[in-house]
C-alpha positions as CSV (number, residue, x, y, z in Angstrom):
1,X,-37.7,12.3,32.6
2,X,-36.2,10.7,35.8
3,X,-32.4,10.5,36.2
4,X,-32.7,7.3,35.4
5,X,-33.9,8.0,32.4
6,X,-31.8,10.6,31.5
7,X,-28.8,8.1,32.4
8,X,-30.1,5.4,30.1
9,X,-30.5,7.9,27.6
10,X,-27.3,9.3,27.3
11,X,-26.1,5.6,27.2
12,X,-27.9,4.6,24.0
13,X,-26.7,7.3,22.9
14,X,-23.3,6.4,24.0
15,X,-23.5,3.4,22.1
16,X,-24.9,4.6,18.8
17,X,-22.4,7.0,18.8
18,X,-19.3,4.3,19.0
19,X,-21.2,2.1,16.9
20,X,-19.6,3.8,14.1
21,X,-16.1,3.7,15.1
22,X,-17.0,0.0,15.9
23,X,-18.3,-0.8,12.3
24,X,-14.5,1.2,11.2
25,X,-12.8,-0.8,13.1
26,X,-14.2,-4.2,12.5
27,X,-14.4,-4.4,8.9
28,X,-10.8,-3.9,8.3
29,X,-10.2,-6.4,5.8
30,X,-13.8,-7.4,5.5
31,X,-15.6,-6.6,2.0
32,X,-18.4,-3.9,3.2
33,X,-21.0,-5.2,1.7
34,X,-20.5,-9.0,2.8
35,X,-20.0,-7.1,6.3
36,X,-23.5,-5.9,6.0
37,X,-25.0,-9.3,5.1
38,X,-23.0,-10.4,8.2
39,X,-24.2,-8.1,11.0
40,X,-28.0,-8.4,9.8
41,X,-27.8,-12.5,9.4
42,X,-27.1,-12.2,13.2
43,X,-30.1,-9.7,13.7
44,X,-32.3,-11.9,12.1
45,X,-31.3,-14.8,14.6
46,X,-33.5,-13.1,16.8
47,X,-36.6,-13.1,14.9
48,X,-36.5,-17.2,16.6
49,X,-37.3,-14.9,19.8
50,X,-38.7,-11.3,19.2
51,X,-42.4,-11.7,17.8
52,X,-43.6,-10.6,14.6
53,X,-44.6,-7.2,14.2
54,X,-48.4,-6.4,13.1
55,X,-47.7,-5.0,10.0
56,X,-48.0,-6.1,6.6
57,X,-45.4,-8.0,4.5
58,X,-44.8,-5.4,2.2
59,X,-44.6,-3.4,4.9
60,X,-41.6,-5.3,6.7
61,X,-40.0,-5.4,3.4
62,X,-39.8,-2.1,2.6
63,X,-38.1,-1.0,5.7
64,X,-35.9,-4.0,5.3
65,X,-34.8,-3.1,1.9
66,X,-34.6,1.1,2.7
67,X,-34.1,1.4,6.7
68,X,-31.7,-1.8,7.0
69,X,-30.2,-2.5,3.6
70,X,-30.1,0.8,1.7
71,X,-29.4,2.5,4.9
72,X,-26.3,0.4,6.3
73,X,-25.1,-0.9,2.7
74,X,-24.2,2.6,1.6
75,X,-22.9,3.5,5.3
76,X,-20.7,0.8,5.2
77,X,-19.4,1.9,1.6
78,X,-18.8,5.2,2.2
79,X,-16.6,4.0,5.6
80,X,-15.0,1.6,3.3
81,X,-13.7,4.7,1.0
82,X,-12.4,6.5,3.8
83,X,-14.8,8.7,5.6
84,X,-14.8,9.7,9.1
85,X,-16.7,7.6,11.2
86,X,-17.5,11.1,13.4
87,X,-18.9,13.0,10.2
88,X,-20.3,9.8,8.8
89,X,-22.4,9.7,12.6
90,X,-22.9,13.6,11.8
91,X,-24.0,12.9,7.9
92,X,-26.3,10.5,9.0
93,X,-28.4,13.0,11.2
94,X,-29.6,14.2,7.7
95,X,-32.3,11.4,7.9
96,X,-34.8,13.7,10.1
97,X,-34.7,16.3,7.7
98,X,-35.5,14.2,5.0
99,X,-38.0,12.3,6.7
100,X,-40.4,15.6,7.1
101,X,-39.9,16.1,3.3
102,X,-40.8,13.0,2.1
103,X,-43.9,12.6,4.6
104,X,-44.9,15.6,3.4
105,X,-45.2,14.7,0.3
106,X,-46.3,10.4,0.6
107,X,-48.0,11.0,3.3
108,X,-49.8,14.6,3.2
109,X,-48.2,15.3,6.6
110,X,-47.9,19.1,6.2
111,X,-45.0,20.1,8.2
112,X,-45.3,23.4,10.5
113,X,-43.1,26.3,9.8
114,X,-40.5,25.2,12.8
115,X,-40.0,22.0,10.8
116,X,-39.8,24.0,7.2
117,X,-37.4,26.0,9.2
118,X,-35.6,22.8,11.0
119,X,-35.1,21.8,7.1
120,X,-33.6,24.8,6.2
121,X,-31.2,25.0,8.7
122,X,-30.6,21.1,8.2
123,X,-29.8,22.0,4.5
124,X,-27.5,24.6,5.1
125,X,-25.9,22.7,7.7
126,X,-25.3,19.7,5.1
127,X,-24.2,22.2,2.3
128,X,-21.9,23.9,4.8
129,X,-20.2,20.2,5.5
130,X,-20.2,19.6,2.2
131,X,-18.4,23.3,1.2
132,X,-15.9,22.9,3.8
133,X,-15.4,19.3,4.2
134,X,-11.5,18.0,5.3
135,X,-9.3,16.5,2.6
136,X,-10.0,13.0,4.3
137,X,-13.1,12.8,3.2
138,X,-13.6,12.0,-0.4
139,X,-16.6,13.2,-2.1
140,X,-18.1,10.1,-3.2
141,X,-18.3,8.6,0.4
142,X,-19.8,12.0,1.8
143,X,-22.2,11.0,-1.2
144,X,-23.0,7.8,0.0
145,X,-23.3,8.7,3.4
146,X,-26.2,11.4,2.5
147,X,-27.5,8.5,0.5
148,X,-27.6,6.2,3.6
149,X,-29.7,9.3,5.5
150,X,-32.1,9.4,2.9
151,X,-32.7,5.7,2.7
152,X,-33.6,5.6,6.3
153,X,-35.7,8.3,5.9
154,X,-37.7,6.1,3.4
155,X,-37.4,3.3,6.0
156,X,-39.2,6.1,8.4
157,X,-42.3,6.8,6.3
158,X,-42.6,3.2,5.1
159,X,-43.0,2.5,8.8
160,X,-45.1,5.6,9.2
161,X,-47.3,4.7,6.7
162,X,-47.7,1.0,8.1
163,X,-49.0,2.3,11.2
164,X,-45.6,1.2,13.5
165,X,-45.7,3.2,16.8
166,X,-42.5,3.1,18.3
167,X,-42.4,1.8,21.8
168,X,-45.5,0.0,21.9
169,X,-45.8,-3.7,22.2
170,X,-45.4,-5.8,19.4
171,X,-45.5,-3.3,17.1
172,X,-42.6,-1.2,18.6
173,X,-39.2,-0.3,16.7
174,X,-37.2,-3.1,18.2
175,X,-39.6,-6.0,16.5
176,X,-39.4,-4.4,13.2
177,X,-36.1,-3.9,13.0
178,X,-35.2,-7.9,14.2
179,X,-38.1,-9.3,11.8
180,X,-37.1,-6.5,8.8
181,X,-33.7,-7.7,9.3
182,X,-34.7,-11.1,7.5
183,X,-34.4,-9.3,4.5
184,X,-31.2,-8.0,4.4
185,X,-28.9,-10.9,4.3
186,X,-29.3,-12.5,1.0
187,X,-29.5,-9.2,-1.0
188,X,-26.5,-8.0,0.5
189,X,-25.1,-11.1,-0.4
190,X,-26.3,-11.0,-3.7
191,X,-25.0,-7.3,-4.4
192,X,-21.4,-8.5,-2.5
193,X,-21.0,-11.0,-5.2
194,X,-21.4,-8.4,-8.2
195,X,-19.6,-5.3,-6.7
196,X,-17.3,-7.5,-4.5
197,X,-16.5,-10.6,-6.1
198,X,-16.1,-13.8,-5.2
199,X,-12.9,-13.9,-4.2
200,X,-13.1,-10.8,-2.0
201,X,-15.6,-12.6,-0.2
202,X,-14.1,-15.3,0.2
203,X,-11.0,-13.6,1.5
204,X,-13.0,-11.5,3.6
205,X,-14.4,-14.7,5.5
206,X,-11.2,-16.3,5.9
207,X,-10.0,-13.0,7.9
208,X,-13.0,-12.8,9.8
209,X,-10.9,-12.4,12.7
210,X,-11.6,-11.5,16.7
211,X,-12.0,-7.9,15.7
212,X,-14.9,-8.5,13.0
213,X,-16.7,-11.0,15.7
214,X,-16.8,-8.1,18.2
215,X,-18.0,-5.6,15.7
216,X,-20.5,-8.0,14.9
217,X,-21.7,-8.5,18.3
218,X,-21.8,-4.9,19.1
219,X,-23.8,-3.2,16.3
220,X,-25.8,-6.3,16.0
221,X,-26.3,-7.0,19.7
222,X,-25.3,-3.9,21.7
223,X,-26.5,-1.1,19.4
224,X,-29.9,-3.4,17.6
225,X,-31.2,-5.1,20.2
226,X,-30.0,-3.7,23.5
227,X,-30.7,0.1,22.4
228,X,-33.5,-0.3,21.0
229,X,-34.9,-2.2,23.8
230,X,-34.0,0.9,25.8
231,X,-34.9,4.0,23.8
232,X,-38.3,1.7,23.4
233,X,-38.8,1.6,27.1
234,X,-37.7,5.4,27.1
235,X,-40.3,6.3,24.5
236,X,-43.2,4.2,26.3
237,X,-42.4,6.3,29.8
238,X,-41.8,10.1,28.5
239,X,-43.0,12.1,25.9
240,X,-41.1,11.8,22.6
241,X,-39.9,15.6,22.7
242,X,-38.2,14.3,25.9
243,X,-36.4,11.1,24.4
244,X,-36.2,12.7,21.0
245,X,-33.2,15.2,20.9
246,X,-31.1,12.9,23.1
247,X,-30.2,10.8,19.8
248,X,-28.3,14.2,19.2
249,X,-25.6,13.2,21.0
250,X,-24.6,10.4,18.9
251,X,-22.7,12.1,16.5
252,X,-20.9,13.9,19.3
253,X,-19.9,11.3,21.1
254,X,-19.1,9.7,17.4
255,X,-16.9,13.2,16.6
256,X,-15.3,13.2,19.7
257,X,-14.2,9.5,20.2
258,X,-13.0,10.1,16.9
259,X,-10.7,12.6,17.4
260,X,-9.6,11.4,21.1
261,X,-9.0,7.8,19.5
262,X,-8.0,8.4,15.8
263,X,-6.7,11.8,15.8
264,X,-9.5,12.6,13.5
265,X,-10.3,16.3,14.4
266,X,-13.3,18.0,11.9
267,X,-12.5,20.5,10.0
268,X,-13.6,24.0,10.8
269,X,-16.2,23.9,8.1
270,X,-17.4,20.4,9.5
271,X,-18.0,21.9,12.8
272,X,-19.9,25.1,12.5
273,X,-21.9,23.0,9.4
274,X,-22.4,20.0,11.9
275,X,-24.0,22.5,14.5
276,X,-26.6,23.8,12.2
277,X,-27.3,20.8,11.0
278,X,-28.1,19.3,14.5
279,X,-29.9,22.3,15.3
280,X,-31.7,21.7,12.4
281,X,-32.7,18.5,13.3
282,X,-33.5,19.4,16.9
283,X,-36.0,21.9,15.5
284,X,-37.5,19.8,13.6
285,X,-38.2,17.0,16.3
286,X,-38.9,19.1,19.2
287,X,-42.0,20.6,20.2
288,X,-41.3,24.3,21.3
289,X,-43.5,26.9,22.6
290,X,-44.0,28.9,19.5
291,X,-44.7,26.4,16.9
292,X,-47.2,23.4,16.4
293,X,-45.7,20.3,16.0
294,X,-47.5,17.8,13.5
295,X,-47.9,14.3,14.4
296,X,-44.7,13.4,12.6
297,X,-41.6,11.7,14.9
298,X,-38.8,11.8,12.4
């Protein structure tokens, strides 16, 4: 990679890693849920602009309902009940590992022994967090979180399976994600009502205030469209191994803003756990000299 590349890089990184702090921060007062029918009505804007990708309906669905809905609906729930936004970022690194599991099992993608390793350590990372977790984060939101992971990771093989390369033309990440995004709004909606209530929602639009627009525009704008635009263009000029592990730095940058903004410091347990786990994941991404990697890109 060039420097350039390195720079750009490290700044989508940069932003995925606030974007959780962002989401925190901008859906004080807001339901979660209606928050998530929100951000991805303003994604879907974009499908007026970003062409459609060449996949299959079903196709597009799926990863709307898994990689968008399941995956920021429970996100957004377990920030709502209190977690972290740093071990949230961290939590959410999970997906990789559960990505090579369920390939290997939908799509016959036998994993090597570094990935059966990159599990194991990702597993023992997570069980580690889990163990040894801080008293501010509840149970059922670390829960929720690891249940955000594992619906992106179905989002991943569903989009595996459809034959999406990322970073290439109009079948690339960024036009599945804008044209996937049409499905989010309305089911969110839907579930907002039931778990929500009226007039939570209707509460939560009459305080959409300044702070809500600019999480909006960040996560839907900055973090959607911008960064993927980028990491696209990233994966389209370097190998993946290259690009890859720099998504690693997300939840660091996440932890860290965290505790220099919020005073939000991990626990011990969080932080020896949170390097295995990212280990774990780097393991299972990376192409090192001793293993073979498969063709799998978690």
């Amino acid at each position: 990679m060039t420097r350039r590349d390195m720079i750009l890089a490290a700044t989508v990184a940069t932003l995925w890693g606030f974007n959780f702090l962002v989401i925190d921060w901008g859906m004080a007062g807001i339901p979660p849920l209606l928050f998530v029918a929100i951000r991805f009505a303003a994604v879907a804007v974009f499908a007026l602009v970003v062409p459609r990708p060449r996949a299959r309906w079903r196709s597009v669905i799926g990863v709307g309902l898994f990689m968008s809905l399941g995956q920021f609906a429970l996100l957004y729930l377990s920030l709502g009940l209190g977690l972290q936004p740093g071990l949230a970022a961290l939590l959410m690194q999970a997906q990789a590992v559960f990505t090579v599991v369920i390939a290997a099992g939908a799509l016959r993608e036998r994993p090597t022994p570094g990935q059966m390793f990159g599990v194991a350590l990702g597993i023992a990372g997570l069980a580690t967090v889990a163990a040894g977790r801080g008293g501010d984060a509840p149970a059922l939101a670390v829960v929720l979180a690891l249940g955000a992971a594992l619906s992106w990771a179905v989002g991943n093989v569903i989009a595996r399976r459809a034959g999406v390369v990322t970073g290439r033309g109009p079948l690339g990440a960024l036009s599945l994600t804008v044209w996937s995004a049409l499905v989010v709004p309305v089911p969110a909606l839907v579930l907002a009502l039931v778990f929500e209530g009226p007039e939570a929602i209707g509460a939560g639009l009459a305080g959409f205030g300044i702070r809500a627009l600019i999480s909006t525009v960040y996560t839907a704008g900055l973090c959607t469209l911008v960064g993927y635009a980028i990491f696209n263009g990233l994966l389209a000029r370097n190998p993946s191994a290259a690009v890859v592990p720099w998504v690693l730095l997300a939840p660091v940058v996440a932890m860290a803003a965290a505790a220099a903004l919020l005073g939000q410091i991990p626990a011990p347990a969080e932080i020896v756990g949170g390097a295995v786990l990212v280990l774990g994941v780097l393991v299972t991404n990376v192409r090192v000299p001793w293993v073979r990697r498969s063709r799998l890109v978690a």
